[in-house]
C-alpha positions in Angstrom: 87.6 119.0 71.6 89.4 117.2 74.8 86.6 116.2 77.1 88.0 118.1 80.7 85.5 117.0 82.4 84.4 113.8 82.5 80.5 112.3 83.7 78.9 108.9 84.2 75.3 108.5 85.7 74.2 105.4 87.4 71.4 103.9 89.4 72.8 102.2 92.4 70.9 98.5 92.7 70.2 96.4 95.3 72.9 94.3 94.0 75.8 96.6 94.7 74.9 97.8 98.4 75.5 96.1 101.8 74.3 94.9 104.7 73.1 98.7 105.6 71.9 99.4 102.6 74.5 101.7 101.0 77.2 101.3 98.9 80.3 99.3 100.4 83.9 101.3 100.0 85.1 98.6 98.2 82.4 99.5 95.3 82.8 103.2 95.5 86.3 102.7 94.9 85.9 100.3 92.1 83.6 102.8 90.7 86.4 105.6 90.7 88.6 103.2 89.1 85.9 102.5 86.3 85.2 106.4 85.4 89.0 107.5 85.7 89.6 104.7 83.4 86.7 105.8 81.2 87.9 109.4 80.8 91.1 108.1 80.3 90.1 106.3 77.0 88.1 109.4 76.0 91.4 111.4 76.3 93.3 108.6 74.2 95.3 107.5 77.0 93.8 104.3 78.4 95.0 101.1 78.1 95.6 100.4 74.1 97.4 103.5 74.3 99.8 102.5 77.9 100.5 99.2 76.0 102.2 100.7 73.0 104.7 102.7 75.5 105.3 99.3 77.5 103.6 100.7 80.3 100.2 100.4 82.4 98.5 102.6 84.9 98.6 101.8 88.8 96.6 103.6 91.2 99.3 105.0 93.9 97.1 106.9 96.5 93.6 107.5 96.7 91.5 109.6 99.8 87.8 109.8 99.9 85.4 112.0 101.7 81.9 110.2 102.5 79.5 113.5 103.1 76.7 111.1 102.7 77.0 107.0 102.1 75.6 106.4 98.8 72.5 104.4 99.3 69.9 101.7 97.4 67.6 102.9 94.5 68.9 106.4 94.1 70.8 108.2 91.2 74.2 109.1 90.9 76.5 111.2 88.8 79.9 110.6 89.5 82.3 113.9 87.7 86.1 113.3 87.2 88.6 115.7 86.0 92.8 115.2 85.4 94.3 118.1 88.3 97.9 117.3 87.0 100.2 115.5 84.4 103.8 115.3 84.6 106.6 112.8 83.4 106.1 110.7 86.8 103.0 110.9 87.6 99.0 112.4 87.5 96.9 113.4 89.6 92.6 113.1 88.9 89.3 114.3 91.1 85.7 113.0 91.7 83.0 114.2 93.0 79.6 112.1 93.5 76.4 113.9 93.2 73.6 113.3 94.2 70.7 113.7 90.9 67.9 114.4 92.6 69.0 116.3 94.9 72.1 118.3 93.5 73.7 117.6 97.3 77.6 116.6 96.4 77.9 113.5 98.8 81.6 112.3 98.3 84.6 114.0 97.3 87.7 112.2 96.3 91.2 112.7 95.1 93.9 110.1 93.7 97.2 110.0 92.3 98.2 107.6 89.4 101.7 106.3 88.1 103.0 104.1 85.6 104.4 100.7 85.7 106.8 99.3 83.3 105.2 96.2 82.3 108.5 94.3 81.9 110.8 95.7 84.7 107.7 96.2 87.1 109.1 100.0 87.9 108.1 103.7 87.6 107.7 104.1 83.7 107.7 107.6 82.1 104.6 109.1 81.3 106.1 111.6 78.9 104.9 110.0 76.0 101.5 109.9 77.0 100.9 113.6 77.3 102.7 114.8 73.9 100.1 116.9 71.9 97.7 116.5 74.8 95.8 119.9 76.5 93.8 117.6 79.6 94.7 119.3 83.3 91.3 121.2 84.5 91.8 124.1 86.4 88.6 123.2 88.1 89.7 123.6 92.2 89.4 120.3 94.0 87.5 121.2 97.6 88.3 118.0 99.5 91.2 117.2 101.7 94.0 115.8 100.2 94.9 113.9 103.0 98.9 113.6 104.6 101.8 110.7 105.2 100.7 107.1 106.1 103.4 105.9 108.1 104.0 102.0 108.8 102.3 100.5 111.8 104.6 100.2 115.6 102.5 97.9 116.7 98.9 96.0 116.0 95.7 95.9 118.3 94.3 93.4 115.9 95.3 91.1 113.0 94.4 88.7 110.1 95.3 86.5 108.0 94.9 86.4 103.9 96.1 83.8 100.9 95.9 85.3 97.7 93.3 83.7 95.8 92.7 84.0 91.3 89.8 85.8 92.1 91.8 88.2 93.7 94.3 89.5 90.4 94.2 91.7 88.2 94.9 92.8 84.6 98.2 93.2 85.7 98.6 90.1 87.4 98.8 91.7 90.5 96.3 92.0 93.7 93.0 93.9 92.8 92.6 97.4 94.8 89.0 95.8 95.6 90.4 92.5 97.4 92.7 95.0 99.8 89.7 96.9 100.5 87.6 94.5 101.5 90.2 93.0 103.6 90.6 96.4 105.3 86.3 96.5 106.0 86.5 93.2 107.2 88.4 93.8 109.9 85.0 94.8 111.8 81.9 92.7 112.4 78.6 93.7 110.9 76.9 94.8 114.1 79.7 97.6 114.3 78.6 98.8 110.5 74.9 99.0 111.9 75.7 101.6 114.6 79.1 103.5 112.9 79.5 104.6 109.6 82.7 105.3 107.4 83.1 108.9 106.7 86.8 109.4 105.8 89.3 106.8 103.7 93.1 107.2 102.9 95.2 104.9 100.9 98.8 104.6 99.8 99.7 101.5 98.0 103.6 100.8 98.4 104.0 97.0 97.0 102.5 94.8 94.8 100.9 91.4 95.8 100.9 88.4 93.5 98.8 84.9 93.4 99.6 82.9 96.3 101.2 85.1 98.7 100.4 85.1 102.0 99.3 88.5 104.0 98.9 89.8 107.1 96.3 92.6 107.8 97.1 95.0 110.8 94.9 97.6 112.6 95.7 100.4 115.1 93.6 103.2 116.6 95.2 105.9 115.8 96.2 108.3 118.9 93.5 108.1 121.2 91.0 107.9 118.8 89.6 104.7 119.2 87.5 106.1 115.4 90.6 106.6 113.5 92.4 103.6 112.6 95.5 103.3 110.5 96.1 99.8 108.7 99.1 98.2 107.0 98.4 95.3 104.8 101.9 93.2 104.7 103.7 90.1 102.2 106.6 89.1 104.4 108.3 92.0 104.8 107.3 94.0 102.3 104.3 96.9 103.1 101.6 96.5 100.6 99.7 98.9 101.1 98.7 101.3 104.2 95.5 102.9 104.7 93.2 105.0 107.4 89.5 104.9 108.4 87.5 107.4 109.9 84.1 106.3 111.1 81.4 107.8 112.6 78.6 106.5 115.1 75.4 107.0 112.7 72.5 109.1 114.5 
């Protein structure tokens, strides 16, 4: 019987939280990555079964909704089902839950492609779903999120070199690494009194050992809490993103 819905329980250590005490974006995506990709080897296509088409899965856009920061020496249940499957691409849900409490405290929605591991474009996906029954008609109640657009300009900026630590299976730049160099881009004190409560993502082009990046940031409007970023290789957009925070009570 195809497994719809997909669940993975964990405890949330020390080890995997911040400065604040709660679980950094750069590990709450990491963790979506880990259960889509666990669901997607319960369904039969994961990895092995990408490889035999000559194609691997890439994460194109992902938006998350913090209700509630996950936080140290609590238990989670993160849920993931497939919302879509067609030749070009698919598109998955999450939802974190709190276990002792029931309370839903992130909601998140992605959409995922495939990359021709020789040409490095779009490959079909076609293959993949033959024979398969795996789209959920379970509603997703989150916010899907818009257009990220290129930045005009840049209030602030950094530098980044590429490190080993920094690629992946793919031999391209992890979705952690842009992350964290995205978070970064504020000092710890400004952690302590604001909090992250909204993230968007689109990833446009990939990054390789070596490279050299430049990581922009712009409020966005007037709202000196919103702030789009565009994380560039010459002149090439890697990836653009937006962050909502919120100044903690």
């Amino acid at each position: 019987m195809t497994e719809k819905l997909h669940r993975i329980s964990f405890f949330l250590t020390a080890a995997e939280v911040n400065a604040q005490r709660e679980m950094p974006l750069s590990r709450i995506v990491t963790t979506i990555i880990d259960v889509a990709t666990s669901h997607a080897n319960a369904l039969g296509i994961g990895f092995d079964r990408m490889i035999r088409e000559g194609i691997s899965w890439v994460l194109s856009r992902l938006t998350i909704d913090i209700v509630e920061c996950p936080s140290v020496n609590r238990n989670y249940r993160m849920e993931t089902w497939v919302e879509s499957a067609t030749r070009l691409f698919s598109e998955r849900d999450f939802e974190l839950i709190d276990i002792e409490t029931g309370k839903t405290v992130l909601r998140a929605h992605s959409v995922w492609m495939a990359i021709n591991m020789a040409t490095r474009r779009p490959g079909d996906l076609s293959p993949i779903w033959e024979g398969k029954d795996i789209v959920n008609g379970r509603n997703f109640e989150g916010d899907k999120g818009g257009k990220l657009l290129p930045l005009q300009s840049a209030d602030k900026m950094e530098t980044y070199r590429f490190a080993t630590s920094d690629i992946d299976v793919n031999r391209h730049v992890t979705t952690r690494r842009y992350i964290d160099l995205m978070t970064d881009l504020w000092p710890l004190d400004f952690y302590d009194t604001h909090r992250l409560t909204r993230f968007e993502v689109a990833f446009k082009h990939e990054a390789r050992y070596g490279e050299d990046a430049r990581v922009m940031c712009a409020h966005h409007g007037d709202d000196a809490n919103i702030n789009d970023i565009e994380i560039k290789v010459g002149a090439n957009p890697c990836c653009l993103a937006r962050l909502h925070f919120t100044q903690r009570q």
